[in-house]
C-alpha positions as CSV (number, residue, x, y, z in Angstrom):
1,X,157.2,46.1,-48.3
2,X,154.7,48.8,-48.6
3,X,154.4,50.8,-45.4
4,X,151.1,51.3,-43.5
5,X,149.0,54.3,-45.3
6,X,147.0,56.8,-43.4
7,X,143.2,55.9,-43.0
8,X,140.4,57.5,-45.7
9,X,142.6,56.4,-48.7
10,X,142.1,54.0,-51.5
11,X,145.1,51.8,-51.6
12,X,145.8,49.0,-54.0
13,X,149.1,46.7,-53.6
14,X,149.7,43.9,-55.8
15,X,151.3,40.7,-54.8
16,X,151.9,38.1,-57.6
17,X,148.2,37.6,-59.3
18,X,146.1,39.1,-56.4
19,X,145.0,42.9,-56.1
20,X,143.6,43.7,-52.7
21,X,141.4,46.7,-52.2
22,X,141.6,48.4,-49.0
23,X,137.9,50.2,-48.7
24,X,137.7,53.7,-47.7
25,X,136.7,54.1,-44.0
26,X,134.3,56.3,-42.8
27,X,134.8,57.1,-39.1
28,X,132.2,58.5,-36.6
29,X,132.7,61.1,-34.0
30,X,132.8,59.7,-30.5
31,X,129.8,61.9,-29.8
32,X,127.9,60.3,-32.3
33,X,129.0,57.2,-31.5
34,X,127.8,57.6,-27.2
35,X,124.3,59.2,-28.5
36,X,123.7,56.3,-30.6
37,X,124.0,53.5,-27.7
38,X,122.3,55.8,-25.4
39,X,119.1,56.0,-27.9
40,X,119.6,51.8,-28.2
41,X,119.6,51.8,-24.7
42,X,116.9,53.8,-24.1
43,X,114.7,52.0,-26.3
44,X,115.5,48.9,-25.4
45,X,114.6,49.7,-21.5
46,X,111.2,51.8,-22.9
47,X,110.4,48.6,-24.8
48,X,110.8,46.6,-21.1
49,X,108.8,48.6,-19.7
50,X,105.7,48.1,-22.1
51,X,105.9,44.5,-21.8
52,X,106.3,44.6,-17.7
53,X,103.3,47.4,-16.9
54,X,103.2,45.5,-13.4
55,X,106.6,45.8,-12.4
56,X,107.5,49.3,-13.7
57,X,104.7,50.7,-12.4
58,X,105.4,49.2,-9.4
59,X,109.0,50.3,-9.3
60,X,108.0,53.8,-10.0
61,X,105.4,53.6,-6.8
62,X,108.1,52.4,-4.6
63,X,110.2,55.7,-6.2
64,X,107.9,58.3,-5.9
65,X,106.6,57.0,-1.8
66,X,111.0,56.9,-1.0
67,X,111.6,60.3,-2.2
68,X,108.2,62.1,-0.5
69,X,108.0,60.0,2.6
70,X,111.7,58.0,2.7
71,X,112.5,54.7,4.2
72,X,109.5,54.9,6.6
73,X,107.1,55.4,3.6
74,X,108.8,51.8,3.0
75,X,107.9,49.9,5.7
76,X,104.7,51.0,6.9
77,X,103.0,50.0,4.0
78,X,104.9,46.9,4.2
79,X,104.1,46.3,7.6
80,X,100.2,46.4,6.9
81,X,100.1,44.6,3.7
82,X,101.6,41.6,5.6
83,X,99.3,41.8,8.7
84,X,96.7,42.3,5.9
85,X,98.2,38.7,3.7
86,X,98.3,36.9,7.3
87,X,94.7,37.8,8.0
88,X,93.7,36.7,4.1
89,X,95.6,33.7,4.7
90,X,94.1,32.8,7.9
91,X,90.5,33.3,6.8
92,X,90.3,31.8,3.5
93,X,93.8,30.3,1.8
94,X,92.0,29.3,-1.8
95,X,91.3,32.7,-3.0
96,X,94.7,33.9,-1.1
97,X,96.8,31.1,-2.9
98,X,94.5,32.4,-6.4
99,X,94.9,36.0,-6.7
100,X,98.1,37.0,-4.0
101,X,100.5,34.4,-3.2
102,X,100.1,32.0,-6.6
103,X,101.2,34.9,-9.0
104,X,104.0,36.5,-6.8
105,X,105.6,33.2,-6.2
106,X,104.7,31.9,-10.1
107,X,106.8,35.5,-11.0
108,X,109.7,34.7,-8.8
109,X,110.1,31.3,-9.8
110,X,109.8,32.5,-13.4
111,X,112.6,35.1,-13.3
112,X,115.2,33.3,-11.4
113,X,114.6,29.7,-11.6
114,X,112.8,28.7,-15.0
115,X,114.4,31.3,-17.0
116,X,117.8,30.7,-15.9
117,X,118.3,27.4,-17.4
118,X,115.7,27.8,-19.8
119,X,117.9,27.7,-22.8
120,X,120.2,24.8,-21.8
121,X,117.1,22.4,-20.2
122,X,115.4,23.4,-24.3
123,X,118.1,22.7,-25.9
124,X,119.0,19.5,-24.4
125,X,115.5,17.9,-24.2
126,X,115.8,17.9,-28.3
127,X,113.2,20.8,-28.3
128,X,115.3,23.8,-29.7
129,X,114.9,23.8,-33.7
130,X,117.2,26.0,-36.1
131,X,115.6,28.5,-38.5
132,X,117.9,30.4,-41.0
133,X,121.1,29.2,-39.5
134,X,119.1,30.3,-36.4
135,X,118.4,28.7,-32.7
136,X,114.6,28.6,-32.1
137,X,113.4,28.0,-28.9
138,X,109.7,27.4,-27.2
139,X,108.9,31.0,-25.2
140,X,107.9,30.9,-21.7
141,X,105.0,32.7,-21.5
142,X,104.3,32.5,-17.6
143,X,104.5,30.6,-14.4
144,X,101.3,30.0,-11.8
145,X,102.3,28.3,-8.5
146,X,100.0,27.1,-6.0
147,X,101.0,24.7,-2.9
148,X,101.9,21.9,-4.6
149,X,102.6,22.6,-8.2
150,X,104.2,24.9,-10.6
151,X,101.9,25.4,-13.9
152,X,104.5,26.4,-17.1
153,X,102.5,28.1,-19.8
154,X,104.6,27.7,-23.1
155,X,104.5,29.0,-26.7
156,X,105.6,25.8,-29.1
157,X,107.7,26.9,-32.2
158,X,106.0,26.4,-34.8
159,X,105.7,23.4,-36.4
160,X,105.7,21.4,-32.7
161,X,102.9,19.8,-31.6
162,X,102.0,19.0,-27.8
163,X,103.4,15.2,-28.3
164,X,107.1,16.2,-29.2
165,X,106.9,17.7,-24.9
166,X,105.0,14.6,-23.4
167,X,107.6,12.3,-25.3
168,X,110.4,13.9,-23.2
169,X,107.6,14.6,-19.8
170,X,110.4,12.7,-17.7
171,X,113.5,14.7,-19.3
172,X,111.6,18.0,-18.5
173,X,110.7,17.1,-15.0
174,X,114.8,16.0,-13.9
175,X,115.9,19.2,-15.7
176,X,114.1,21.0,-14.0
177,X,115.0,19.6,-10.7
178,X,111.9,17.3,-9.9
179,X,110.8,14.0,-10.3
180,X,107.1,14.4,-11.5
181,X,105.7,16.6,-13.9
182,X,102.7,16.6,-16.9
183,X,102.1,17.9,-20.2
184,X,98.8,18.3,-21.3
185,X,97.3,20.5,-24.4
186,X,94.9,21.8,-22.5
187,X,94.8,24.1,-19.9
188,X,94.8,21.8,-16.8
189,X,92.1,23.2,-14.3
190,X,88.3,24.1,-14.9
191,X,86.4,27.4,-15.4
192,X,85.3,28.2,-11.5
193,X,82.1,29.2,-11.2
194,X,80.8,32.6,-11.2
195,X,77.7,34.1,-8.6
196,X,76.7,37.3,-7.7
197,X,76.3,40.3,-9.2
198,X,79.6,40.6,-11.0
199,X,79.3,37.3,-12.4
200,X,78.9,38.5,-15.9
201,X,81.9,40.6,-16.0
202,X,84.3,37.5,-14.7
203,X,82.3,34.7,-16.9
204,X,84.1,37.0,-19.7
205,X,87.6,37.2,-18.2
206,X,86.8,33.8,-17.6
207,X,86.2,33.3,-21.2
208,X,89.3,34.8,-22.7
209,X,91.7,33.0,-19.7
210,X,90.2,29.5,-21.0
211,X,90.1,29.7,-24.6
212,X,91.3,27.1,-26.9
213,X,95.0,28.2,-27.9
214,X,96.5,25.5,-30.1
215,X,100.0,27.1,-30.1
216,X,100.3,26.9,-26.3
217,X,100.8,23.6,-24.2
218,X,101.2,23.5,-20.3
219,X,103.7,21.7,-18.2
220,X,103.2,20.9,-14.7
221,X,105.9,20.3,-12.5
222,X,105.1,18.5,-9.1
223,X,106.9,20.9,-6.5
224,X,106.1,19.1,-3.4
225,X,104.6,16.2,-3.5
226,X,100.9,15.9,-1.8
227,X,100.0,12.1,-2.5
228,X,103.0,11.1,0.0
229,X,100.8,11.5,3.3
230,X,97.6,8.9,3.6
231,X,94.4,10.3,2.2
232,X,91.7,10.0,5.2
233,X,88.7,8.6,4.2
234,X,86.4,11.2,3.1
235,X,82.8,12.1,4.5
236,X,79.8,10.3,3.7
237,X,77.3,11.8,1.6
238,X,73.8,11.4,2.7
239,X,72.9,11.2,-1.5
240,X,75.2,10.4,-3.6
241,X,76.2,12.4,-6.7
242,X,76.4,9.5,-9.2
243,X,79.0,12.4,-11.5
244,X,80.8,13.4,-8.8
245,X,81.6,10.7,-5.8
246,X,84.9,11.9,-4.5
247,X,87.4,9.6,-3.9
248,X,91.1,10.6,-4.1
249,X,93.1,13.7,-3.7
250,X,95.1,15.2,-6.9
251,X,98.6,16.6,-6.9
252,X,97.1,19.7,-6.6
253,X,95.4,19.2,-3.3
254,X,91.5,19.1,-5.0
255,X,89.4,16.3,-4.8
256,X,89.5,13.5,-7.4
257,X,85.6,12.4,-8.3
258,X,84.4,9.7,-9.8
259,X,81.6,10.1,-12.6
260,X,80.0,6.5,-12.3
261,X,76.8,7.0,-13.7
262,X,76.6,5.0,-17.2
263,X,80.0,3.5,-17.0
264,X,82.2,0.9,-16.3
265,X,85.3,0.9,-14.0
266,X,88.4,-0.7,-13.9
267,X,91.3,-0.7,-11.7
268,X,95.0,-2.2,-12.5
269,X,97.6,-2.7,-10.4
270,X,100.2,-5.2,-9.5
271,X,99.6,-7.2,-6.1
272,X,99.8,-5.1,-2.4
273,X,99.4,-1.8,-4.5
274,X,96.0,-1.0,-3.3
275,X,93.5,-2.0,-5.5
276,X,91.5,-2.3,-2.2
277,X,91.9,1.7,-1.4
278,X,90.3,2.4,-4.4
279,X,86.9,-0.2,-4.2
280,X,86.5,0.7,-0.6
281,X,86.8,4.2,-1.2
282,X,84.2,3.5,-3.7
283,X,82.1,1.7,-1.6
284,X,81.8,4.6,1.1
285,X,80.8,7.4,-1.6
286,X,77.9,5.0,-1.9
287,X,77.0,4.4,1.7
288,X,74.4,7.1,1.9
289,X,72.9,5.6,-1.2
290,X,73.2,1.6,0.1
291,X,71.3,2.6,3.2
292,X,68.7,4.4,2.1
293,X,67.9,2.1,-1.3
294,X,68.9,3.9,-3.9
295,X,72.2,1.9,-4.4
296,X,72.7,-2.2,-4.9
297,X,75.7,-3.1,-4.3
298,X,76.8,-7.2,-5.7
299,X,80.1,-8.1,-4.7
300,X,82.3,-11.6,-6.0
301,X,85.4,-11.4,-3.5
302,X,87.3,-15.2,-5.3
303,X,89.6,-14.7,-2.7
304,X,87.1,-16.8,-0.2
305,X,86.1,-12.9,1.6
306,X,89.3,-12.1,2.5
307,X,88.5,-8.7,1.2
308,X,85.2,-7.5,1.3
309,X,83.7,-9.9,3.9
310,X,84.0,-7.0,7.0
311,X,81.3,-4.8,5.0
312,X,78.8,-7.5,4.3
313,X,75.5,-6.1,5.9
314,X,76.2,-3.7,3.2
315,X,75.9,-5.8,0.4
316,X,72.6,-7.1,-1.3
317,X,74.2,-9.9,-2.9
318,X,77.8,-11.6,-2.1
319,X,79.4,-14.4,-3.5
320,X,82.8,-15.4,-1.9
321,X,83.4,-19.1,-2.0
322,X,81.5,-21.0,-4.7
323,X,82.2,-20.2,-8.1
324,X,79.2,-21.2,-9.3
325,X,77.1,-18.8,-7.0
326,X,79.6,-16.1,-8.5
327,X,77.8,-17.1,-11.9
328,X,74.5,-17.2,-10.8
329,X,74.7,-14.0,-9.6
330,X,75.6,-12.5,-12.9
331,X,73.1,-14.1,-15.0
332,X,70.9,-12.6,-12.6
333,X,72.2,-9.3,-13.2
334,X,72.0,-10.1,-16.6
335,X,68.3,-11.0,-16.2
336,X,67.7,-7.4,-14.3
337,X,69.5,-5.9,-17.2
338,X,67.0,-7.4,-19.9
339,X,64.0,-6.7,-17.6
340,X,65.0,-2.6,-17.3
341,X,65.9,-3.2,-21.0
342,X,62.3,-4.1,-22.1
343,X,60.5,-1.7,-19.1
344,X,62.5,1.7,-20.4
345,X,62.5,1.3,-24.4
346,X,61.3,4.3,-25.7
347,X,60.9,5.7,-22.6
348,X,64.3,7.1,-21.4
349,X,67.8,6.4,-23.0
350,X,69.5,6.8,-19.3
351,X,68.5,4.8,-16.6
352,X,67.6,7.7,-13.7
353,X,68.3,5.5,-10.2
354,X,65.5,6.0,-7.6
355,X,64.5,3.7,-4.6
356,X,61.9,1.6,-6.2
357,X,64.6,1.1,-9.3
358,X,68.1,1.2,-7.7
359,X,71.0,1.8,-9.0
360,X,72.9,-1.9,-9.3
361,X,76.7,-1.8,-8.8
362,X,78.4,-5.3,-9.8
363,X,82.2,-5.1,-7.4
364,X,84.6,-7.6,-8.8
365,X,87.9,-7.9,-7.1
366,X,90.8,-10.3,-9.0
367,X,88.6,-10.5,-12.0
368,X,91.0,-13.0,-13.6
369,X,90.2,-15.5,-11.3
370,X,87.1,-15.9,-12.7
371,X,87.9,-15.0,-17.0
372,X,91.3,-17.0,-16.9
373,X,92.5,-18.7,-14.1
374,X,88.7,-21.0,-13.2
375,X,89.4,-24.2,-13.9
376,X,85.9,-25.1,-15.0
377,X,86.1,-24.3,-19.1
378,X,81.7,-24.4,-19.1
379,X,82.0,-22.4,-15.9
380,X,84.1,-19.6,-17.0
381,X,82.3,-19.5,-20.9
382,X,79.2,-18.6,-18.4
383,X,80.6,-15.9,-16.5
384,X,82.4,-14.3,-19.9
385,X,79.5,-14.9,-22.0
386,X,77.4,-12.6,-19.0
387,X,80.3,-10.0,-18.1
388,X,80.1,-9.4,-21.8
389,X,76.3,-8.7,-21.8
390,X,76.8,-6.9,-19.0
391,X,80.1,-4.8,-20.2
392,X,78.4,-4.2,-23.8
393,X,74.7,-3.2,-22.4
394,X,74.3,-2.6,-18.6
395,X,75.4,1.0,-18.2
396,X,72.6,2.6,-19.9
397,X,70.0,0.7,-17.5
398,X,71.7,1.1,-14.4
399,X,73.5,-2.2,-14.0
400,X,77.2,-1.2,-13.7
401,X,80.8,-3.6,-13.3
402,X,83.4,-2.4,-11.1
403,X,86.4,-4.7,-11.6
404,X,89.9,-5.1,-10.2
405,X,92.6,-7.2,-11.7
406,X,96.5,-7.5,-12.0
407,X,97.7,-8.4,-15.6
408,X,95.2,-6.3,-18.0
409,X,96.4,-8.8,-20.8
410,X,93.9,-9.6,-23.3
411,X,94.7,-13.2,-22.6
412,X,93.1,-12.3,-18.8
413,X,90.7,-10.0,-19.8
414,X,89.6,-10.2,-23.7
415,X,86.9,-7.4,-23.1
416,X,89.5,-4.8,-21.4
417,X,88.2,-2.2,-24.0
418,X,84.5,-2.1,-22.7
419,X,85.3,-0.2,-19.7
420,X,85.2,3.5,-20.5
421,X,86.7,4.5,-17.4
422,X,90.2,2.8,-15.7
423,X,92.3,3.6,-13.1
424,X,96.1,2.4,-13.2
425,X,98.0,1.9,-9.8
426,X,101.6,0.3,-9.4
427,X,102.1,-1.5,-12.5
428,X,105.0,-4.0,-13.2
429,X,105.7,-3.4,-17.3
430,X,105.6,-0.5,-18.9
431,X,102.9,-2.0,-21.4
432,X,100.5,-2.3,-19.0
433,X,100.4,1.3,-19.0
434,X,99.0,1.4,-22.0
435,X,97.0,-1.4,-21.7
436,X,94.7,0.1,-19.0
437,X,94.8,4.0,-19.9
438,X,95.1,3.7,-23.2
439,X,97.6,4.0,-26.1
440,X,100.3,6.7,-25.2
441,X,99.5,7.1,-22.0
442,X,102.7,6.6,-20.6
443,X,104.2,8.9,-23.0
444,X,102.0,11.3,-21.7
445,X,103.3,10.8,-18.1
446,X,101.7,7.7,-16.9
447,X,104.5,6.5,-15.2
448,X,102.8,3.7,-13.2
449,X,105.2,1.3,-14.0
450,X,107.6,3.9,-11.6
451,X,105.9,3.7,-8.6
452,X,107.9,4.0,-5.4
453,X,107.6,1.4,-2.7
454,X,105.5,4.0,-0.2
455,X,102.8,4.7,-2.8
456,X,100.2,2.5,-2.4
457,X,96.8,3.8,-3.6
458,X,98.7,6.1,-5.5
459,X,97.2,5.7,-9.5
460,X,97.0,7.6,-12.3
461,X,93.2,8.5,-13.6
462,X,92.1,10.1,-17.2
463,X,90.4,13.6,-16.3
464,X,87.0,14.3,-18.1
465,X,87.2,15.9,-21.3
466,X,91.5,15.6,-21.3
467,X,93.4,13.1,-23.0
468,X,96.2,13.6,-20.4
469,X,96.5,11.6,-17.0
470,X,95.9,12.9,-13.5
471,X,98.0,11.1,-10.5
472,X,95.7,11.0,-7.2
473,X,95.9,8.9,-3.8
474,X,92.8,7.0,-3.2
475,X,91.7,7.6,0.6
476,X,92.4,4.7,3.3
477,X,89.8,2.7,5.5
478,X,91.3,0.8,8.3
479,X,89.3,-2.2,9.2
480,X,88.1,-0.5,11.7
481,X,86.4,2.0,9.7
482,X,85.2,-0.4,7.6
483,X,83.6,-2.5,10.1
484,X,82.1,0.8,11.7
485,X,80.7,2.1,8.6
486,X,79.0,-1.5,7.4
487,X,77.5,-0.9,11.2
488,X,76.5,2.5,10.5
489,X,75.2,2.4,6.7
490,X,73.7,-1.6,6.3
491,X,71.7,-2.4,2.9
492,X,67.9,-2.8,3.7
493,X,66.5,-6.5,3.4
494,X,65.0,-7.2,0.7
495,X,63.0,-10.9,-0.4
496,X,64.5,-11.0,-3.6
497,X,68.3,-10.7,-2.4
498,X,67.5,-12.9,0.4
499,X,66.3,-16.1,-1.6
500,X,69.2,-15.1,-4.3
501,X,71.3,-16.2,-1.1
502,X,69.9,-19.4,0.0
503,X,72.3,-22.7,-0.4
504,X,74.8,-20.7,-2.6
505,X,77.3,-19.3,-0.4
506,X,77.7,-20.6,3.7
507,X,78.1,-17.2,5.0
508,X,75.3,-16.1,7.4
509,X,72.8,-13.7,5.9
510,X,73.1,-9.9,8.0
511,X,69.8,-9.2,9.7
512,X,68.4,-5.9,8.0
513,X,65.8,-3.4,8.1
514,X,63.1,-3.8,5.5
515,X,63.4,-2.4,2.1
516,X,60.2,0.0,2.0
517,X,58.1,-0.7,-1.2
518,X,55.3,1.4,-2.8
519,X,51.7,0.5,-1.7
520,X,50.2,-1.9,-4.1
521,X,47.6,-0.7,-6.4
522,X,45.0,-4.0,-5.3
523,X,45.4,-7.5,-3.7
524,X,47.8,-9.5,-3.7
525,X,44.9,-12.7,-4.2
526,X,42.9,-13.3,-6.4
527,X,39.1,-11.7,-6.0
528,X,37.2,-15.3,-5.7
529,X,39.5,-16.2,-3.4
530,X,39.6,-13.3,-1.5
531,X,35.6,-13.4,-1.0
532,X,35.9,-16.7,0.1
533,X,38.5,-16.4,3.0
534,X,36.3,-13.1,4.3
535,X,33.2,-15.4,4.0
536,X,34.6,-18.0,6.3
537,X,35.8,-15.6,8.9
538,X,32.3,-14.2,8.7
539,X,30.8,-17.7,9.4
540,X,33.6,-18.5,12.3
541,X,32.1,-15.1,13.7
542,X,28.9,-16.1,13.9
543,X,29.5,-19.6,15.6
544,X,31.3,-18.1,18.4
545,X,28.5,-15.7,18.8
């Protein structure tokens, strides 16, 4: 046995066919060896300290005020920057939730909650990739909290795309410790708008904080949830915004609006889910507009009035009992439709609503009553053949279909893809999803088919310009409210509507105030007879004389 040789040497041993070569050894000084992790070190925490400006400066602040003033340097300016945050708080919480408390609670929650299981909750959603024997993972770039939600701005590797994150939405949202949370490509909220004389100057912060970046995706996680209190029912607008008639309240406390103007709605959702929350929210963003003329508002209730019967005197035309009527009154929607058609060719491309030309809203609640379930085979060939029409060419002139239904099957509704706009509530399958919002939706977070027993008028909506789905709560009406507000904002009479009524339905025609008209350009008679009638008055005159 060879005995153990001092260090530095060469030594070769042999041991049948092998030869071993024992290296020589170079060893440092323990000096060297202490400057070289203090100068790793070093670097290391100068290289922190360039990518945190924030906090080192503010650690250096806090430094220099302890060692000139000590600890009460501290708390006074403590003490005033809260009295200060109260104050903010108390007079306007946006901007305080924008610029104070959104970014210190978005860093807290990045530090020690997100980045503290980071690597595990990556891993095990199936989103870590190995490069060169290596583990990969997405970056967290940063976290910004408001009230409700936490917004997770994240660098993909490369070679993910925005899908690989909304196929595991749900795994994300439990890994993190919450039930909810979205994915979407996009960043989520809008470019505010910029007044006053340093508009410029923020328009291009603005600009750069809402580029396009491909690489990035954001995830939304629902913190507390909003949508679990009843949405009042929201005030009345004296005109109505036809892009903008707000009618729910997002998960991150703003209003949800509804652009209506040259488009077709429709709502899905199972029975008692509140298809009804959504059509009478609808119906009060157009109060202002019913009263005053400049909105029409046709509603089929199949379920005998049940429904929409408290708001009649709101409602120019109303069929509730005989199918047939239902028909009638959408071939005379039908007819409107071809009369705007051939009055605004080559004139305007967008029918622009006014009093004298209203804007015609068709309300259709359980729509498969009348396309599947009508017994009467001619009947319900009419009422398809003129939803069709009216799906395919009425929103450009102003004649628009609001429909509710619960089974969005193509067998119950073969024109489902003629509504550019739908709204999904509490859905039974998880096809259905899809079927209303569109293919993927569901992957993307849709989860309507998930909806717990207390959320009724709770729905997911598509946002403008974004692929990914929105959840909102549609505002409440009791029938108190709506009783008070059919009171408040009734439809004006007009001759047309009236005689559209007579021996159709049995329910008494509202008394209302006249629809006001534009003077007529000349009589309403002919001349001859005219000149004949003011003759014989002229005689009568003379005889009594």
């Amino acid at each position: 046995m060879i005995g153990r040789r001092p260090r530095g040497q060469v030594v070769m041993t042999t041991g049948g066919d092998f030869v071993v070569f024992r290296p020589k050894r170079f060893e440092l000084p323990v000096w060297a060896v202490i400057l070289g992790l203090l100068a790793r070190w070093t670097g290391k925490a100068v290289w922190w300290c360039l990518r945190h400006p924030i906090a080192t400066t503010s650690t250096g602040f806090v430094i220099a005020v302890y060692i000139d003033y000590g600890w009460s340097g501290l708390l006074v300016p403590l003490v005033l920057a809260g009295a200060g945050s109260a104050v903010w708080r108390w007079k306007h919480e946006p901007s305080w939730w924008t610029w104070l408390a959104g970014p210190l609670l978005g860093r807290f929650r990045q530090a020690f909650v997100y980045r503290r299981v980071w690597r595990e909750a990556m891993t095990l959603c199936g989103l870590a990739n190995t490069y060169d024997h290596q583990t990969v993972l997405p970056e967290l770039l940063s976290v910004r909290s408001d009230p409700a939600l936490d917004v997770l701005t994240i660098r993909m590797v490369r070679g993910q795309t925005p899908t690989d994150f909304q196929r595991v939405t749900a795994n994300l949202a439990y890994a993190f410790g919450r039930r909810y949370a979205r994915v979407y490509s996009e960043r989520p909220d809008d470019a505010p708008t910029r007044t006053g004389r340093w508009a410029w100057l923020l328009r291009l912060v603005d600009r750069m904080r809402f580029r396009d970046r491909p690489t990035v995706v954001y995830l939304v996680l629902v913190r507390t949830d909003a949508l679990r209190t009843i949405v009042p029912p929201f005030p009345v607008p004296a005109v109505p915004d036809f892009s903008a008639l707000p009618l729910a309240r997002r998960e991150d406390l703003r209003t949800w609006c509804l652009h209506l103007l040259a488009t077709h709605v429709l709502v899905g959702g199972a029975t008692r889910r509140g298809k009804g929350s959504v059509l009478w929210s609808l119906v009060r963003s157009l109060a202002g507009g019913v009263a005053s003329g400049l909105v029409r508002l046709w509603v089929i209730d199949p379920k005998g009035g049940m429904e929409f019967a408290l708001g009649r005197p709101m409602f120019a035309r109303f069929a509730c009992k005989s199918f047939e009527a239902m028909a009638d009154l959408l071939d005379e929607a039908v007819a409107m439709m071809r009369e705007r058609q051939t009055r605004l060719a080559g004139n305007v491309r967008v029918h622009t609503p006014t009093v004298t030309d209203p804007l015609v809203v068709v309300v259709i609640d359980e729509m498969a009553a009348l396309t599947a379930y009508l017994q009467d085979a001619e009947l319900r060939k009419r009422i398809a053949a003129s939803l069709g029409m009216l799906l395919s060419q009425g929103a450009g002139v102003g004649v628009l279909v609001v429909a509710a239904l619960q089974d969005p099957r193509k067998e119950v509704l073969p024109f489902r893809d003629l509504f550019p706009t739908r709204i999904a509530l509490g859905l039974t399958e998880e096809s259905q999803v899809d079927m209303i919002l569109g293919d993927g939706a569901r992957d993307r977070g849709a989860l309507a088919d998930q909806m717990p027993r207390w959320a009724k008028g709770v729905g997911y909506v598509i946002l403008d310009g974004t692929p990914e789905p929105m959840r909102v709560r549609f505002s409440y009406l009791t029938d108190e409210q709506i009783r008070d507000m059919a009171r408040e904002y009734p439809a004006p009479a007009d001759a047309a509507d009236i005689l559209a009524q007579v021996g159709r339905e049995t329910a008494t025609e509202p008394v209302r105030v006249p629809l006001p008209r534009r003077p007529a350009a000349g009589p309403l008679i002919p001349d001859t007879l005219l000149n004949l009638l003011n003759r014989d008055t002229d005689n009568r005159g003379g005889e009594r004389q």
